[in-house]
N, C-alpha and C positions, 0 to 999 in steps of 0.2 A: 337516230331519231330525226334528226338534221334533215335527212338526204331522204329518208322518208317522206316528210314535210311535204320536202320541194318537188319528191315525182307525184305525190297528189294531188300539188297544184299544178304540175303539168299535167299531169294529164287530164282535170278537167277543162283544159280547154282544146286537148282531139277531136279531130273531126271535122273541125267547122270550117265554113268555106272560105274562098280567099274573098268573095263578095260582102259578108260576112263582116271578115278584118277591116274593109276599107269600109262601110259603112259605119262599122266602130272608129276609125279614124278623124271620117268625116262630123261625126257625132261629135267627136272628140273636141275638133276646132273650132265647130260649132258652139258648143256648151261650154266649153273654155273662154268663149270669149262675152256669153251670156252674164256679165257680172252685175250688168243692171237693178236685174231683179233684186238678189239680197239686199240692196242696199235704198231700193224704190220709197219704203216707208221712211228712212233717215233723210233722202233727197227731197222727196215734198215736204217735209215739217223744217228742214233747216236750209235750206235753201230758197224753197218756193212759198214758204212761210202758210203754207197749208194746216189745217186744224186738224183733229184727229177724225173728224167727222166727215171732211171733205176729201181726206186719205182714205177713208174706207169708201166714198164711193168713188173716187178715181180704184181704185180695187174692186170696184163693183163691175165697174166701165169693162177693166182687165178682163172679167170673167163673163160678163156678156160677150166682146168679143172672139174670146177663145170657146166660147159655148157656139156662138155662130162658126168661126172658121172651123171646129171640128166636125160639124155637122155637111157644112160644104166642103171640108176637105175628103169624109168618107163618100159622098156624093159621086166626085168626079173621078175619085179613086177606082168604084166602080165602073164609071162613065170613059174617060179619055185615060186614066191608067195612074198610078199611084208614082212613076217616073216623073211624070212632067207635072204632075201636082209638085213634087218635094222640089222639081229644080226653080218652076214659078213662085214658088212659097218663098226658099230663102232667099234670092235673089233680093224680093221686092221687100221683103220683113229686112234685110242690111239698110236699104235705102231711108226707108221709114226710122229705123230706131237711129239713124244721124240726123233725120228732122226733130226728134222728137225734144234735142236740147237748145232748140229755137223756140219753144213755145213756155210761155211765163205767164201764163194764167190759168185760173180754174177752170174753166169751162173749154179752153183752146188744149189742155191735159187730157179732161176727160174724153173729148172727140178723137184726140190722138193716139190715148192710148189702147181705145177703142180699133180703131182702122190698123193700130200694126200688131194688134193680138189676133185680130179678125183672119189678118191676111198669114201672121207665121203660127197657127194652131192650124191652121191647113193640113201643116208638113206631120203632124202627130199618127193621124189615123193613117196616111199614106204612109209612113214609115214602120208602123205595126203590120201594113200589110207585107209591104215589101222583106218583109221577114218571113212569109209564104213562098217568094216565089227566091228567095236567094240561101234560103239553109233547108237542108233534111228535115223532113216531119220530125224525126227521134230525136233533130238537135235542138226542137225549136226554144224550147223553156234553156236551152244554154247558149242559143246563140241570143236570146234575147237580154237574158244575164251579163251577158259582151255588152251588148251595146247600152245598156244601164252600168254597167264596168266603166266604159267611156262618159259616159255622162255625168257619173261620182267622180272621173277621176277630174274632170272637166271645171265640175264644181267645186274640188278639192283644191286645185290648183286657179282658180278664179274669181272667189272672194279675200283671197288674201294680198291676187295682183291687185284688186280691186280699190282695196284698202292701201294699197301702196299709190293706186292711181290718184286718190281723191287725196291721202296727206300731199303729194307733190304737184299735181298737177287740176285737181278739182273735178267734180262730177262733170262735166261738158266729158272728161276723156274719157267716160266710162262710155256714152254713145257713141261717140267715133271708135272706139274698138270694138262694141259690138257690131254696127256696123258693117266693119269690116270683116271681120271675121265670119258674120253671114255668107258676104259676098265670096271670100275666100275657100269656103268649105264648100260651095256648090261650083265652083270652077274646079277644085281636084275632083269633085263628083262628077264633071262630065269628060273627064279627063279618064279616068280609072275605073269608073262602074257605068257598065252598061247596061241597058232598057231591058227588061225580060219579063216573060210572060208566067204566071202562076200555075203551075202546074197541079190538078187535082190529084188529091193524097191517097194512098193507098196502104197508110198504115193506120191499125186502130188506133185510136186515140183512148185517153183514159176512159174509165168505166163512167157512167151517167153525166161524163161534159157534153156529149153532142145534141144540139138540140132535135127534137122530134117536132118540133110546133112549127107549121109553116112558113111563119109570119113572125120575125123579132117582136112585132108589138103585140102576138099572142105568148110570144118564151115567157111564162110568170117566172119559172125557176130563175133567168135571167134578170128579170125587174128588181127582184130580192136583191139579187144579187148586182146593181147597179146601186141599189140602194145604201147597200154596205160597200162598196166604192166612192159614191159621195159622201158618206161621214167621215172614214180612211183619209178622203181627198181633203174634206175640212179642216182636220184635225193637223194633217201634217202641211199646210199652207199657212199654219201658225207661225212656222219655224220661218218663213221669208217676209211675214207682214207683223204682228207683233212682237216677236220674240226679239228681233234687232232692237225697238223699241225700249224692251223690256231690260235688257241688256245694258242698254248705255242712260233711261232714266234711275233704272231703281241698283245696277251694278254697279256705274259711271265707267262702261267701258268702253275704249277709243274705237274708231272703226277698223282700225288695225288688230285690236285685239279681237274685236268682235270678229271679223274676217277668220280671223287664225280658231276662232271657236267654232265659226261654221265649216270652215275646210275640214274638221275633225270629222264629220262627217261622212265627207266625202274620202277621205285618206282611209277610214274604217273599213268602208266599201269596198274599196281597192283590194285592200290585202284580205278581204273576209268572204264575200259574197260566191263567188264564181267556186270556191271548194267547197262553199256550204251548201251551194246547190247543188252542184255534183252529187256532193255527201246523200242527201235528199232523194236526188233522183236513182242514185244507187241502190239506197234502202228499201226504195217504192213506199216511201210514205203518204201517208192521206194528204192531198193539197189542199184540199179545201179548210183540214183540223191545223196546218200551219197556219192557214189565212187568218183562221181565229185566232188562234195562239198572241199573234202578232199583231191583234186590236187589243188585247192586254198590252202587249208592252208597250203600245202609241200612248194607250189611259194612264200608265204608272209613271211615264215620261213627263205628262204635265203635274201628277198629281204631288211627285216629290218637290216640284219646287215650291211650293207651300211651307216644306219643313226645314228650310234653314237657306240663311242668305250666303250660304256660304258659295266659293268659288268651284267647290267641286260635286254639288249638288247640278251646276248648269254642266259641269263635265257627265256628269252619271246621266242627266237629261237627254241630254244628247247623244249618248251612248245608247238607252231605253230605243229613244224614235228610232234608231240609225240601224241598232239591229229589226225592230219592228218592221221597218222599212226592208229591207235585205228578204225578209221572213213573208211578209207580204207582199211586194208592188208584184215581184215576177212571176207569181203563180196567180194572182187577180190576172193581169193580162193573158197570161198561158189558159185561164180558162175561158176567157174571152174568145181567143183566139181558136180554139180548139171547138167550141160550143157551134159556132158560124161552117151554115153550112156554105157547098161550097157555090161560090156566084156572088156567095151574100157576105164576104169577108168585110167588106168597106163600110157596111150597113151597120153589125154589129159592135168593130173596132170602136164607127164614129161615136155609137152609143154612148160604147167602154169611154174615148176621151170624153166626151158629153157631160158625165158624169164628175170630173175632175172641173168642168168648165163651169158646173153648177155651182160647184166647191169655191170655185175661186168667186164666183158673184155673190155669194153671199156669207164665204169663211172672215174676207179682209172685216167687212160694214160686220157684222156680228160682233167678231171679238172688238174690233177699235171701241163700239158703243159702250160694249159692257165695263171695257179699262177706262172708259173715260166718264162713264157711269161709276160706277163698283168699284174700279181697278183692278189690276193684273191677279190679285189673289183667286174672284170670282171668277174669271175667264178661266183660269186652270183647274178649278173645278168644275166649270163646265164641260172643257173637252175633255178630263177625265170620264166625267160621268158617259160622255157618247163613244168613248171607247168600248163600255162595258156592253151600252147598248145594242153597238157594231156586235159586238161578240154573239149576246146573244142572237142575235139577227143569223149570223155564220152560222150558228148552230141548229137555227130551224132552218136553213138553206141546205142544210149537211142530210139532215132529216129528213127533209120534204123529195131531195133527190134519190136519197136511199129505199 
């Protein structure tokens, strides 16, 4: 049973290429060293003595930015090539996110955090392409599971240094290792992967993903279907802007623990994801009836924590998003991916991030208001309830392409 296990889990990951590997590497170092983010909500309110109100729009700022840079990252992506997009991106986002703990005011936050989302959501749509020109068509939904492999393990292992950074040494050291770690992960990147060009596909793709509509902004199927990626995006952006919050006001828990709760997360990922795709893709299951499936379990993620304050209601929580997440992110992008015809990869990827960027301008300012309106009870029946919506939404997207 053992030894079974372990050739399933090897061998869902045959195949795939050694550009691939380093890309997941690089991801790796990259995202490992992003510890920032989880802990951005705890940084301004106790630190920078920010309101809950002035927190959601410094989180507004975040996703106006990353709304712009994904839109100019698919831009140039098309344009001068998705290579020199990803190496100018991380490069100048290291630089920026070590400025960013020189600045102590509301308004010098907002601008900043603004200019270094702008510039490192660049790297998003050129790395969704760059998944066209460095793995097999038949691998792409698993080399793309790699490289979300890397970035859960990334995030698995980087809110708990995180939380070991701020008990010993304080938030400043979370920007100096982000930072760095930018800068470090695009230096092995031009060191080890090299520039290549996309090659048009010659394998069918799933039945009704490719688009027929000239024009992304005529794809309706697609629009739908953007639409039920920015709720998804909403929903699970809870988990890095209120849910910390939520955590340490109404659980009283340290950021240490809190870290070691989000790492669950990502450690799940790890050991779960990449056989469960496999699994998936072996089967020839419907991706689109997973995608819904998996806005269920985003809604029951928020909705149990309503029913008891207990410690392992936030473990079951997080378990809910964690597999939802696993079930959903890699086949919303696979159909992103697969939908875009060919010339037009950058166009539609920048959409696909686009869509996550809207999430972020208006998920943080939403829930903050409502928890500091309402409180935390009301928010989690809120994104309950747009779970279900999302669902149905999937379901007449499933229908309308059928």
């Amino acid at each position: 049973m053992v030894r079974s296990t372990i050739n399933t889990y090897h061998d869902s990951f045959k195949g795939l290429s050694p550009q691939v590997w380093w890309l997941a590497l690089i991801t790796f170092i990259n995202r490992a060293g992003t510890m920032v983010l989880p802990f951005m909500s705890l940084y301004l309110t106790k630190d920078l003595h920010l309101t809950l109100s002035q927190v959601g729009w410094v989180m507004t700022s975040f996703g106006v930015g990353s709304l712009l840079g994904s839109w100019i990252g698919g831009k140039l992506s098309d344009t001068i090539g998705f290579y020199k997009v990803m190496v100018r991106s991380l490069f100048t986002t290291g630089i920026l996110f070590i400025s960013l703990q020189f600045i102590h005011t509301f308004e010098g936050f907002l601008i900043g955090i603004f200019l270094t989302m702008t510039v490192a959501d660049m790297f998003r749509p050129a790395m969704f392409v760059s998944l066209k020109a460095y793995s097999k068509p038949e691998n792409r939904t698993r080399s793309l599971t790699l490289i979300r492999l890397a970035i859960n393990l990334g995030f698995s292992f980087g809110p708990f240094l995180g939380g070991l950074i701020i008990a010993f040494i304080g938030y400043s050291g979370l920007f100096w290792v982000d930072g760095i770690t930018c800068i470090l992960a695009i230096l092995i990147m031009k060191l080890v992967l090299k520039e290549k060009q996309i090659q048009p596909s010659a394998t069918p793709v799933e039945e009704n993903s490719k688009a027929i509509a000239t024009s992304v902004y005529k794809d309706k199927p697609f629009w739908i279907f953007l639409v039920v990626v920015f709720l998804m995006g909403f929903m699970f952006l809870q988990l890095f802007t209120t849910m910390p919050l939520y955590y340490r006001e109404i659980h009283e828990l340290s950021e240490v623990q809190i870290g070691l709760l989000m790492s669950l997360n990502g450690f799940v990922i790890f050991l779960f994801e990449m056989p469960l795709i496999h699994y998936i893709e072996q089967k020839s299951l419907n991706k689109l009836k997973i995608i819904a499936w998996s806005l269920l379990l985003f809604s029951v993620s928020f909705l149990i924590l309503n029913t008891s304050l207990s410690i392992l209601i936030l473990i079951s929580g997080m378990l809910f998003i964690t597999f939802g997440e696993m079930l959903g992110f890699p086949f919303t992008n696979n159909f992103a991916m697969d939908r875009a015809p060919s010339g037009k990869e950058g166009r539609y990827l920048a959409l696909y991030s686009m869509a996550f960027s809207f999430a972020h301008i208006f998920s943080a300012k939403v829930g903050m208001e409502m928890i500091d309106q309402f409180g935390f009870a009301v928010n989690w029946y809120f994104m309950g309830s747009l779970g279900i919506l999302a669902f149905g939404l999937m379901i007449w997207l499933k229908k309308s392409l059928n």
